[in-house]
C-alpha positions as CSV (number, residue, x, y, z in Angstrom):
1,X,81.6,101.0,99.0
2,X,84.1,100.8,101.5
3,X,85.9,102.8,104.3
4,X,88.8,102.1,106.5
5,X,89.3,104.4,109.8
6,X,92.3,105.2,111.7
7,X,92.9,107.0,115.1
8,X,95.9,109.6,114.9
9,X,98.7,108.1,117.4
10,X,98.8,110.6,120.4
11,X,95.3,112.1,119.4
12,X,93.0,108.9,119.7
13,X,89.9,111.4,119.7
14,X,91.1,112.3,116.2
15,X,90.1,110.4,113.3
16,X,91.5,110.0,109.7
17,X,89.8,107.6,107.1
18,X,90.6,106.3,103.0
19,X,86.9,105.6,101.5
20,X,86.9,103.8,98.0
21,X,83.9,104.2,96.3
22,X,81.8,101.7,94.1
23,X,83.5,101.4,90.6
24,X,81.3,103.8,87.9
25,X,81.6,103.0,84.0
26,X,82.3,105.7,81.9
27,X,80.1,106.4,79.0
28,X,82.7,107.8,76.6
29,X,85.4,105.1,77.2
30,X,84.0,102.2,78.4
31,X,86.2,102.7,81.1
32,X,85.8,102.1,85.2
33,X,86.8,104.9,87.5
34,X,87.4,104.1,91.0
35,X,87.2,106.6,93.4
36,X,89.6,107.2,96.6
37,X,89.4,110.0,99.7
38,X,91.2,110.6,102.2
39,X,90.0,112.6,105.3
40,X,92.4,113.5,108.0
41,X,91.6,116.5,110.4
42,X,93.4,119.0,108.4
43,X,92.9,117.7,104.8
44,X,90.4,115.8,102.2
45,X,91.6,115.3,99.2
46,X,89.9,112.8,96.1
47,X,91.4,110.9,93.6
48,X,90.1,108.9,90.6
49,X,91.8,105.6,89.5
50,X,90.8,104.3,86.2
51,X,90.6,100.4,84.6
52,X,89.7,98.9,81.6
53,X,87.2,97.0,83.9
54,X,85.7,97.1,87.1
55,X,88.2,94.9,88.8
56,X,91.2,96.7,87.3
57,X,90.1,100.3,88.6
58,X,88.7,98.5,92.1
59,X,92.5,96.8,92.2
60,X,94.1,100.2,91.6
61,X,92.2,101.7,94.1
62,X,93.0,100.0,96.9
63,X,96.7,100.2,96.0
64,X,95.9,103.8,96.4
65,X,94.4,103.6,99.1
66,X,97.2,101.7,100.7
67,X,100.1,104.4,99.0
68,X,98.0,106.8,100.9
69,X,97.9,105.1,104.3
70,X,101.7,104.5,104.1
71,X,102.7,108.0,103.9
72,X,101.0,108.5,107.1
73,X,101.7,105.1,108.8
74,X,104.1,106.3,111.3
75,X,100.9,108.5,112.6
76,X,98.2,106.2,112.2
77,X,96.5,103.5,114.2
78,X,94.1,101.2,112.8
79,X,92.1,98.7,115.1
80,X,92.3,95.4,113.6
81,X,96.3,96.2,113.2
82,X,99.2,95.4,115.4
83,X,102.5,97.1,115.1
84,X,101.3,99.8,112.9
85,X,99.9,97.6,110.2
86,X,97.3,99.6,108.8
87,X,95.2,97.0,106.9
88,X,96.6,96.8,103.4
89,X,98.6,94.4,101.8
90,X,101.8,94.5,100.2
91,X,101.6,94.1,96.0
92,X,104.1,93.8,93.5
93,X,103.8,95.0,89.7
94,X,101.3,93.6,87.1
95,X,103.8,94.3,84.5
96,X,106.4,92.0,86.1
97,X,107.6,89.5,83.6
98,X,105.5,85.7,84.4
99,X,108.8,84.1,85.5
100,X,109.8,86.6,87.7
101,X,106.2,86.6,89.8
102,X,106.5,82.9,90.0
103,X,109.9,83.2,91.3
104,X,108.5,85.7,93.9
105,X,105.5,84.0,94.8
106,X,107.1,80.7,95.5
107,X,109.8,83.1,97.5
108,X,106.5,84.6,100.1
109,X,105.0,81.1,100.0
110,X,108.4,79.2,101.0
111,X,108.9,82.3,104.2
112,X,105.1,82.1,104.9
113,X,106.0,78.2,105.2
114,X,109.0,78.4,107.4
115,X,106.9,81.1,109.4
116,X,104.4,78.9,109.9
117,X,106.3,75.3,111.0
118,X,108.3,78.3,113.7
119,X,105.2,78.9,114.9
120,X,103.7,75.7,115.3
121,X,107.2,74.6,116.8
122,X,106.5,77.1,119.6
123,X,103.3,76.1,120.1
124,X,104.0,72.4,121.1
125,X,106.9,73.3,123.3
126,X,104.7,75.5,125.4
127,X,102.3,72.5,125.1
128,X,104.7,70.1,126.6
129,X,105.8,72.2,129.5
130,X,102.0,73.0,130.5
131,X,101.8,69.0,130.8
């Protein structure tokens, strides 16, 4: 369904790569299982991340997929990165009471916010001394 690939940092030849595969339902359950591998020269390993639903198990496994990449991020390069990000977002819980995710989402959206107005404050000074 999906596949993100790295190059290994000093060994750009080399290749390491997390698939997720489509979300299957399972028969017996009901349940979704979400597939994950991870292929680096020396290794290949696969795990299974199960949901209640599609989403759920697709969600799951591309935190995986992320956990994964992390462990490694220090030796991994991916293309559409810059200074080592490797493509995956940062989560928090599910499970975190409601209060406490509004609290941090209007924490990220308040940073984003200052980030942005930096930025843009940047922008016009280099603007005005192009004039």
């Amino acid at each position: 369904m999906a596949e993100r690939r790295f190059e290994l940092v000093g060994s750009p030849a080399e290749r390491a790569s997390v698939r997720i595969r489509k979300p299957v339902k399972d028969r017996r359950t009901g349940n979704y299982r979400c597939s994950v591998e991870w292929i680096r020269p020396e290794e290949r390993e696969l795990f299974e991340l199960w949901g209640i639903d599609s989403m759920q198990a697709l969600q799951l496994a591309i935190g995986a997929a992320r956990e994964l990449s992390t462990l490694y991020e220090n030796n991994l390069r991916w293309a559409g990165g810059q200074d080592g990000y490797l493509g995956f977002p940062k989560t928090y819980p599910e499970h975190l009471p409601k209060a406490l995710s509004r609290k941090l989402e209007r924490v990220i959206d308040r940073e984003i916010s200052a980030h942005t107005r930096k930025v843009a404050r940047a922008h016009k000074r280099r603007q005005r001394r192009g004039r």
